[in-house]
NUDRENMAR-10402 format. One record per atom (N, C-alpha, C): residue number from 1; atom name; x negated, y, z. Coordinates in nm, 4 decimals, padded with zeros to 6 digits. Example, Ala and Ser with C-alpha at 12.3 -4.5 7.8 and 13.67 -1.06 7.14 Angstrom:
# NUDRENMAR-10402
 pos site       px       py       pz
   1    N -01.3190 -00.5690  00.7800
   1   CA -01.2300 -00.4500  00.7800
   1    C -01.3200 -00.3300  00.7800
   2    N -01.2850 -00.2250  00.7080
   2   CA -01.3670 -00.1060  00.7140
   2    C -01.2900  00.0030  00.7870
//
This chain:
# NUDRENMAR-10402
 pos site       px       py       pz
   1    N  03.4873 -05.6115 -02.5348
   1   CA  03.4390 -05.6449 -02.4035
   1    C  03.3114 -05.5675 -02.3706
   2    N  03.2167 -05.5572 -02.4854
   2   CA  03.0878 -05.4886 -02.4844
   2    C  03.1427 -05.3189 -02.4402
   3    N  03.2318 -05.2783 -02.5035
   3   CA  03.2204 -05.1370 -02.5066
   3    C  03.2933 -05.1005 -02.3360
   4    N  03.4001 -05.2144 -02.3213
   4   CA  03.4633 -05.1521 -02.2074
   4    C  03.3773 -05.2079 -02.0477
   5    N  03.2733 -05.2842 -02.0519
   5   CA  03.1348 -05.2903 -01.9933
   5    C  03.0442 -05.1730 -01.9637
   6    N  03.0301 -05.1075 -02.0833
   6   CA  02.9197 -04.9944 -02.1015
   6    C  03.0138 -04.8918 -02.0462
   7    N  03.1553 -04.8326 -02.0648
   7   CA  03.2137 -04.7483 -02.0078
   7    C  03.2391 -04.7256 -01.8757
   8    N  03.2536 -04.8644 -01.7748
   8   CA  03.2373 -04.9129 -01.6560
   8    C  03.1261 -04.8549 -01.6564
   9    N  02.9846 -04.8957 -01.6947
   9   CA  02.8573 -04.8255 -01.6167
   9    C  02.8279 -04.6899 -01.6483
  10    N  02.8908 -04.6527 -01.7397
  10   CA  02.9067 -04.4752 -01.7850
  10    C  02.9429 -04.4529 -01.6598
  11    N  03.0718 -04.4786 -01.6384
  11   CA  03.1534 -04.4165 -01.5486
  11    C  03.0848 -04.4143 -01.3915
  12    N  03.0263 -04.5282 -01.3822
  12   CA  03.0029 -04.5621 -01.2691
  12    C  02.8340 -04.4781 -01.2260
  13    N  02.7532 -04.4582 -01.3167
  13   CA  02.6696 -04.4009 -01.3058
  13    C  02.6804 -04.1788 -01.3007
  14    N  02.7877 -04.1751 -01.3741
  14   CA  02.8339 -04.0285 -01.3329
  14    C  02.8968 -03.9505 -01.1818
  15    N  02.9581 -04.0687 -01.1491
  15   CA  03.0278 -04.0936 -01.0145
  15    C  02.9724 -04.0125 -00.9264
  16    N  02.8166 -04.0766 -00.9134
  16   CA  02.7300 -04.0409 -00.7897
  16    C  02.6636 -03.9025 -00.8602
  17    N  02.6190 -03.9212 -00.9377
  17   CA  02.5693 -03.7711 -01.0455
  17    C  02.6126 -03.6314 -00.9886
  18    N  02.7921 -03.6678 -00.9796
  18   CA  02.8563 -03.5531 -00.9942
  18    C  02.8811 -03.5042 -00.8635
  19    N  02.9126 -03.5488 -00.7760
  19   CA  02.8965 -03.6010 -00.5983
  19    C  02.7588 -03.5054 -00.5814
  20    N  02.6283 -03.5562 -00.6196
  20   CA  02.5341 -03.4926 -00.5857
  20    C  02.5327 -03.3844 -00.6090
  21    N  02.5843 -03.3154 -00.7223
  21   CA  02.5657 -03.1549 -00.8007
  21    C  02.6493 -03.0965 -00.7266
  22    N  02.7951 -03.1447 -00.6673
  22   CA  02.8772 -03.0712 -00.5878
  22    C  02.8983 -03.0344 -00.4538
  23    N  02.7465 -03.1125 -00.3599
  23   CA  02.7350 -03.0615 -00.2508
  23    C  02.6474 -02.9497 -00.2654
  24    N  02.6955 -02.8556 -00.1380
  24   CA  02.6698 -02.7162 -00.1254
  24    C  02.5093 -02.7224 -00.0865
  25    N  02.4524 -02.6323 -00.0512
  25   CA  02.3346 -02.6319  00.0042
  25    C  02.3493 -02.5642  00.2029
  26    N  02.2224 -02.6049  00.2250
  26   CA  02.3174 -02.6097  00.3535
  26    C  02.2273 -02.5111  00.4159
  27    N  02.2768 -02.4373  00.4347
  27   CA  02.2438 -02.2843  00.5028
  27    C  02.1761 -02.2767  00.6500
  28    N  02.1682 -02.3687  00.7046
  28   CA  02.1600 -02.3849  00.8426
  28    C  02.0008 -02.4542  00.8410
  29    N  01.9530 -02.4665  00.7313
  29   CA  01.8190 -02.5772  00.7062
  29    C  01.7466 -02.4753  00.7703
  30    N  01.6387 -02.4934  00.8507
  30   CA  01.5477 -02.3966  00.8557
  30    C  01.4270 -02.3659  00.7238
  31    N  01.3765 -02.2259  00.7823
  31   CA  01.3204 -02.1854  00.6490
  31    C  01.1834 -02.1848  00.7537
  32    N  01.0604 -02.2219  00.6800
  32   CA  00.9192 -02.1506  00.7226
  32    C  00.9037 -02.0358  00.7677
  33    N  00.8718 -01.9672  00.9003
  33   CA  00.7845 -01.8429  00.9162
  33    C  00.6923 -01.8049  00.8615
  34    N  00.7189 -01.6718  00.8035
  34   CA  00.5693 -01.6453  00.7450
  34    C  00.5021 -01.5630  00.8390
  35    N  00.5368 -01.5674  00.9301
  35   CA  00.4498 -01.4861  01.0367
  35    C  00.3359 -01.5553  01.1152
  36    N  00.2305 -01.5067  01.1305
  36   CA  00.1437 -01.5652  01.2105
  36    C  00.1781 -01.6075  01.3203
  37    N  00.1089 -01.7676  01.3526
  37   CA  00.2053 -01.8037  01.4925
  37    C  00.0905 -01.7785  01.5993
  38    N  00.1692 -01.7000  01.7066
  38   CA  00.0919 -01.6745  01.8372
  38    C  00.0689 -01.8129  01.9416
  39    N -00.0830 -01.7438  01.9796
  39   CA -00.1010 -01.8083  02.0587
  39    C -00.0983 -01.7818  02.2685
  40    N -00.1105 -01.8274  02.3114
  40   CA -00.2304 -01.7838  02.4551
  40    C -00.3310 -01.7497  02.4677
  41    N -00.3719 -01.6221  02.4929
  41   CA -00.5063 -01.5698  02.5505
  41    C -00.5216 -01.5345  02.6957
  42    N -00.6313 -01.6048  02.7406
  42   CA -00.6469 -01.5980  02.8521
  42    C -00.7565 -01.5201  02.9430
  43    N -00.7275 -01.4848  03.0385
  43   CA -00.8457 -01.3617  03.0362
  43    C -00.9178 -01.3916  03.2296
  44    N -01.0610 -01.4370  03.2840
  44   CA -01.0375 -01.4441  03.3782
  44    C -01.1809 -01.3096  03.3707
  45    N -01.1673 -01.2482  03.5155
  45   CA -01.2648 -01.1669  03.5697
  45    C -01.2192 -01.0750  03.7038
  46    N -01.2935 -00.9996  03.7041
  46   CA -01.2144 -00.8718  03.7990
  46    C -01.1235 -00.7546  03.7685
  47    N -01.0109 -00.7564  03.8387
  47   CA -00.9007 -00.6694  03.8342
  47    C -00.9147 -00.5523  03.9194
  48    N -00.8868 -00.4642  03.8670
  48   CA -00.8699 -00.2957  03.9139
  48    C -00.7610 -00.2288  03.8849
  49    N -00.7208 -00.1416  03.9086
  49   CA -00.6688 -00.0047  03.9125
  49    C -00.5103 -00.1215  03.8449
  50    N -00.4772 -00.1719  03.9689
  50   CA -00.3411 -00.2283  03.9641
  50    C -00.2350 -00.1499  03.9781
  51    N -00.1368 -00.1092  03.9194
  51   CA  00.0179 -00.0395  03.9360
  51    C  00.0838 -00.1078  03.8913
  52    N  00.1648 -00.2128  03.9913
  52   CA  00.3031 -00.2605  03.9511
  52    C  00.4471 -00.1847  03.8959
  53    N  00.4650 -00.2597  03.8147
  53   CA  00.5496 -00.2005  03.7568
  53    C  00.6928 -00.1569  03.8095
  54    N  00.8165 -00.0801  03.7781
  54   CA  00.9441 -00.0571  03.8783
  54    C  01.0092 -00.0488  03.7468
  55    N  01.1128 -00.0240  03.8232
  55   CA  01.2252 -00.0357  03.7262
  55    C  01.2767  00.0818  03.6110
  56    N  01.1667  00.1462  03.6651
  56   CA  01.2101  00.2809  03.5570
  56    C  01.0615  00.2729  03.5327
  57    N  00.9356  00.2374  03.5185
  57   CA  00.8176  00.2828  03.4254
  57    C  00.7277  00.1785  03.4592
  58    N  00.6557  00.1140  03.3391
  58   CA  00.5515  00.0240  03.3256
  58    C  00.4661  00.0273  03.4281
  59    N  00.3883 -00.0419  03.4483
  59   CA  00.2833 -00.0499  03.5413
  59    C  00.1473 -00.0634  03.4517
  60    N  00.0461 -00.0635  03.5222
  60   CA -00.1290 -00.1282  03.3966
  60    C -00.1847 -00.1907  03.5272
  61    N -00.2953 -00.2442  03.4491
  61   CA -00.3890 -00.3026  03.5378
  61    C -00.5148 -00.3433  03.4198
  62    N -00.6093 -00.3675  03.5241
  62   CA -00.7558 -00.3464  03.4100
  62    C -00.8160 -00.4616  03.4278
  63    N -00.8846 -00.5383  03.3567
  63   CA -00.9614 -00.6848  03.3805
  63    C -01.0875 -00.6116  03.3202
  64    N -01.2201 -00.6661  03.4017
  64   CA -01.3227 -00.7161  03.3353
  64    C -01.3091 -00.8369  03.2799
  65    N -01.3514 -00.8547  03.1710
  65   CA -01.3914 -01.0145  03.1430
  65    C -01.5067 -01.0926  03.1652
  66    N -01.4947 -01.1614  03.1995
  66   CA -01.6184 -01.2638  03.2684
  66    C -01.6064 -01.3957  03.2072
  67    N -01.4584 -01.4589  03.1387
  67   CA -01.4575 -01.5538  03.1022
  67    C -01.3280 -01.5971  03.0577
  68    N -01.3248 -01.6692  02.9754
  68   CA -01.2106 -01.6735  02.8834
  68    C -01.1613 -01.8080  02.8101
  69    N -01.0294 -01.8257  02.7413
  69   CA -01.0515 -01.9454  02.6669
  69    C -01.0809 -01.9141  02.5571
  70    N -01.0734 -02.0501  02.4037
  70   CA -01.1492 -02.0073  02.3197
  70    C -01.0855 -01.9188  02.2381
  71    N -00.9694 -01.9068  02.2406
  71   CA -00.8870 -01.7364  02.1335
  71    C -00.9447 -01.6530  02.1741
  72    N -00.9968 -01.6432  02.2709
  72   CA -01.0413 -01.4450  02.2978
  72    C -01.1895 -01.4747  02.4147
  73    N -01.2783 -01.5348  02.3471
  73   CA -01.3900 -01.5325  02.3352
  73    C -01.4940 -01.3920  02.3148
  74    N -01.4405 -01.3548  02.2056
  74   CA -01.5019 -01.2310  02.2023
  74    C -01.4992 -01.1279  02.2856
  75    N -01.4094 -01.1521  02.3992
  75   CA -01.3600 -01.0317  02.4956
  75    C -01.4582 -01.0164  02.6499
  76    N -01.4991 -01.1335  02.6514
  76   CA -01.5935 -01.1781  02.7369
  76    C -01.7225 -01.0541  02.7105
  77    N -01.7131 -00.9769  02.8644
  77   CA -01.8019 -00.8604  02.8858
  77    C -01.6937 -00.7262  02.8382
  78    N -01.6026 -00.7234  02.8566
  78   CA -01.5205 -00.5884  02.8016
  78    C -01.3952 -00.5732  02.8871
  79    N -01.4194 -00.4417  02.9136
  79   CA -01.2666 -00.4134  03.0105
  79    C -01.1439 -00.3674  02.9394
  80    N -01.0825 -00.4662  02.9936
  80   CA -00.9511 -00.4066  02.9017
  80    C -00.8403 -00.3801  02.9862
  81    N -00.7660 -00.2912  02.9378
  81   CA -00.5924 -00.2692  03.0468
  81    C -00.4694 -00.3000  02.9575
  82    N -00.4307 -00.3367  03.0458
  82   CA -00.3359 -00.4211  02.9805
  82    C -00.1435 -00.3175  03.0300
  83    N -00.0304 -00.3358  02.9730
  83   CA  00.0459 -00.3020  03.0660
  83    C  00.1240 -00.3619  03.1199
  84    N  00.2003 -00.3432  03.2369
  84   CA  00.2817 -00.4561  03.2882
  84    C  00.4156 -00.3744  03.3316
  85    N  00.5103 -00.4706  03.2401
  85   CA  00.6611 -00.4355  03.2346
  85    C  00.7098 -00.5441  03.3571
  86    N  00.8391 -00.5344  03.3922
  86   CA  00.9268 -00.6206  03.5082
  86    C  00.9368 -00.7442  03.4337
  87    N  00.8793 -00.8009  03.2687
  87   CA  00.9520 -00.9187  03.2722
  87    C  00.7725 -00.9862  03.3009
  88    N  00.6659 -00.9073  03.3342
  88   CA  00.5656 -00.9520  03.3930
  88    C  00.5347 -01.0734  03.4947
  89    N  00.5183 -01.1773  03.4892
  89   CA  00.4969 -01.2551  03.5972
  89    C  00.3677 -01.2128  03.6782
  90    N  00.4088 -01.1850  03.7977
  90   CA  00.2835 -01.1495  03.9200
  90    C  00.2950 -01.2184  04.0246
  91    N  00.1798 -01.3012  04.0203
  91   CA  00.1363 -01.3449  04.1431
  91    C  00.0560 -01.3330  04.2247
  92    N  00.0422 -01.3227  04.3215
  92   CA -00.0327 -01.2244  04.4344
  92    C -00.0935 -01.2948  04.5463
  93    N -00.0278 -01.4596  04.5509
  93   CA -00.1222 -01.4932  04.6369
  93    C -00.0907 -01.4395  04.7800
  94    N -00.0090 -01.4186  04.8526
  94   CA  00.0650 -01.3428  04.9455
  94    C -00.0190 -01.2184  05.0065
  95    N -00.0489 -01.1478  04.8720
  95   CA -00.1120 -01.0340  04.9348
  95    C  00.0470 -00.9596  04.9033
  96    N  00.0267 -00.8196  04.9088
  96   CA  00.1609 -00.7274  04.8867
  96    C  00.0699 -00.6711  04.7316
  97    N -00.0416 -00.6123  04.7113
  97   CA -00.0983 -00.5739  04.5952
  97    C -00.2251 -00.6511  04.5191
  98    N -00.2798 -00.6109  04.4552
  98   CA -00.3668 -00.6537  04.3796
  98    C -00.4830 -00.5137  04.3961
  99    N -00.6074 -00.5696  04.5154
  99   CA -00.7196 -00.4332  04.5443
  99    C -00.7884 -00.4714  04.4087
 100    N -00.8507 -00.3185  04.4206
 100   CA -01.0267 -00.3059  04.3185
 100    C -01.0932 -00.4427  04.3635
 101    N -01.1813 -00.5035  04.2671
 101   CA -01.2708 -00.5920  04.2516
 101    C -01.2120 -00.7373  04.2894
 102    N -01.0639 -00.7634  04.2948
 102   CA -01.0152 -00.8671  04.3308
 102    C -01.0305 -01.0003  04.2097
 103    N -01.0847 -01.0889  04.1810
 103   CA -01.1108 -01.1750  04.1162
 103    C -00.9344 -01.2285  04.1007
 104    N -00.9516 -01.2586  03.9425
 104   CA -00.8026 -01.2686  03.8913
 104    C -00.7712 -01.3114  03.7701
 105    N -00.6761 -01.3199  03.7035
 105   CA -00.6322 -01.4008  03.5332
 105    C -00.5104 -01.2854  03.5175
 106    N -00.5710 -01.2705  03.3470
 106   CA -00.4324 -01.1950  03.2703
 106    C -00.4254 -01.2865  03.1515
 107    N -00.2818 -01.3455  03.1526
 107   CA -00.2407 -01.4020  03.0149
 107    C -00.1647 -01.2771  02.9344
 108    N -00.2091 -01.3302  02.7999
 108   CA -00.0828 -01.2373  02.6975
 108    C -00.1046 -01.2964  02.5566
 109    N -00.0131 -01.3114  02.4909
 109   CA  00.0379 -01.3600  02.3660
 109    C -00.0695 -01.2633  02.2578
 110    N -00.1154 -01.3463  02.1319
 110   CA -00.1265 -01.2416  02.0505
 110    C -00.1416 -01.3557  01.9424
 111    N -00.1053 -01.3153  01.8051
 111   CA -00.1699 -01.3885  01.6920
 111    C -00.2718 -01.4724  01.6911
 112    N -00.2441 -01.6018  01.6281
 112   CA -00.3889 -01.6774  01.6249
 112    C -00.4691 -01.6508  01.5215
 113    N -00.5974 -01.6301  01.5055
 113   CA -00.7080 -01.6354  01.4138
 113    C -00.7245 -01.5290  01.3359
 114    N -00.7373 -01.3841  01.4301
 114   CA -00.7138 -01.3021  01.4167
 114    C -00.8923 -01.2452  01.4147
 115    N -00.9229 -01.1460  01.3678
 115   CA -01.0844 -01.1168  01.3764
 115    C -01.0999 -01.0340  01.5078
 116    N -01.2251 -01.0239  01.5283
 116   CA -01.2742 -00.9490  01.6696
 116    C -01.2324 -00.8441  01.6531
 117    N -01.2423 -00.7556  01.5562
 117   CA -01.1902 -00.6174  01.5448
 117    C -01.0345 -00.5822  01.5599
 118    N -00.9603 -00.6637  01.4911
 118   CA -00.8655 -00.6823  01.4893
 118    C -00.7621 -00.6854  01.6083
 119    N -00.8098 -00.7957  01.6825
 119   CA -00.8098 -00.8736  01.8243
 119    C -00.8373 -00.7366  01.9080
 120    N -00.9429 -00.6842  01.8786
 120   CA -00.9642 -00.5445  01.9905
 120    C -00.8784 -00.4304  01.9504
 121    N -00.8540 -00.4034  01.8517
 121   CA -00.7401 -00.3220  01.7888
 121    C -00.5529 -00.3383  01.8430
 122    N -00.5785 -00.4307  01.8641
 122   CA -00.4318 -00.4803  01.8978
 122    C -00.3818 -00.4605  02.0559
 123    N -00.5227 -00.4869  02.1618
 123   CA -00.5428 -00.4561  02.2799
 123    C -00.5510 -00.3154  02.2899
 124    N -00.4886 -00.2483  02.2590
 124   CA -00.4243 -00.1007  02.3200
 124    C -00.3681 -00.1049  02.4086
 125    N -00.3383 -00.0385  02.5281
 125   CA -00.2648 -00.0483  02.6025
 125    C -00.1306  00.0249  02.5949
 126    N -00.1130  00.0896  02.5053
 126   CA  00.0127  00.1153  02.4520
 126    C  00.0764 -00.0116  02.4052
 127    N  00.0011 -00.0362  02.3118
 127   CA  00.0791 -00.1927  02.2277
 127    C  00.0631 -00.3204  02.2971
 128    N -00.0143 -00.3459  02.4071
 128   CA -00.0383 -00.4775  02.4531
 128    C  00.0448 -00.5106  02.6050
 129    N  00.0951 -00.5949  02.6264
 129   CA  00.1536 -00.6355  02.7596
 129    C  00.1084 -00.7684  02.7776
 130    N  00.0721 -00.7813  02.9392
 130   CA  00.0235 -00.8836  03.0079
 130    C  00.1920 -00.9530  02.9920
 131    N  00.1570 -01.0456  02.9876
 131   CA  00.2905 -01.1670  03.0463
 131    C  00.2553 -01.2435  03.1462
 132    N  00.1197 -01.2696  03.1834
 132   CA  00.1328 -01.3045  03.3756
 132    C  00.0161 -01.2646  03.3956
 133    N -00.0087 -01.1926  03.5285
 133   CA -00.1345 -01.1676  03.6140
 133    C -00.1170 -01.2617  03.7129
 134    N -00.2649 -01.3101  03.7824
 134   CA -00.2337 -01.4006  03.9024
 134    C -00.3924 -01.3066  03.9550
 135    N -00.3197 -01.2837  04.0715
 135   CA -00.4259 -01.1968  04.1368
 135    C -00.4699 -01.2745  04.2677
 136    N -00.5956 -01.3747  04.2826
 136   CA -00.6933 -01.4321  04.3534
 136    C -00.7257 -01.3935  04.4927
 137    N -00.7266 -01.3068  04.5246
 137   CA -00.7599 -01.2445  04.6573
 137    C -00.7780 -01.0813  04.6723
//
C-alpha cells in the first residue's frame, strides 16, 4: 500500500515537471532595447531663412534659441538649422511662409541624456530633421 502511494506521488509530481520542460519558448515575448530612448526637444526663438520643403528636395530653416525645455537647455543662445522633409509638420498660422525674425518653435527627436557636445554634434543639418515648426507670425 506504502509503495503503490509513493508511486502515485512519483508519478503525479513528474506530470507537471515534464509539461513544463516541453513548452516551447515563445518567440513573440518582447526583448529590451538597447538603444537609447529618444526624447522631445524643444526649441522656441526666432526663425529665418525658411525654405519649405517640395517633393523632390528638403527644405531648412534656422532658429535662434531664446528658450527651451529641459533636454536641450544647453542650446539656449545658439542658432541652429535644422532640415525640413514633407513628413515635416508646418504650421503657419495662416500666413503662406515663415518671414526673417518671425518668433516660432522647432520640435525634433533626439536621444535622451546625451552631453552638450554630443547634443551639438548631432545637430548637423545634414543629420538633423525638424518634425514640427510652428511659425508665430
Amino acid at each position: 500500500m506504502v509503495r503503490k502511494t509513493l508511486a502515485i506521488f512519483v508519478v503525479a509530481l513528474a506530470i507537471p515537471a515534464a509539461a513544463m520542460a516541453a513548452k516551447p519558448s515563445h518567440p513573440s515575448t518582447p526583448t529590451q532595447s538597447k538603444a537609447a530612448p529618444k526624447v522631445m526637444y524643444v526649441l522656441k526663438g526666432t526663425l529665418w531663412n525658411y525654405t519649405a520643403a517640395s517633393s523632390t528636395a528638403n527644405g531648412a530653416i534656422t532658429i535662434h534659441v531664446t528658450h527651451s525645455n529641459y533636454h536641450s537647455r544647453a542650446l539656449v543662445g545658439q542658432d541652429i538649422t535644422f532640415a525640413i522633409t514633407a513628413k515635416t509638420t508646418t504650421t503657419l498660422n495662416n500666413n503662406t511662409t515663415i518671414s526673417n525674425g518671425a518668433r516660432g518653435i522647432v520640435k525634433f527627436k533626439a536621444p535622451l541624456k546625451v552631453s552638450n557636445t554630443t547634443l551639438l554634434a548631432t545637430l548637423a543639418p545634414s543629420q538633423m530633421t525638424a518634425r514640427a515648426v510652428i511659425g508665430k507670425g
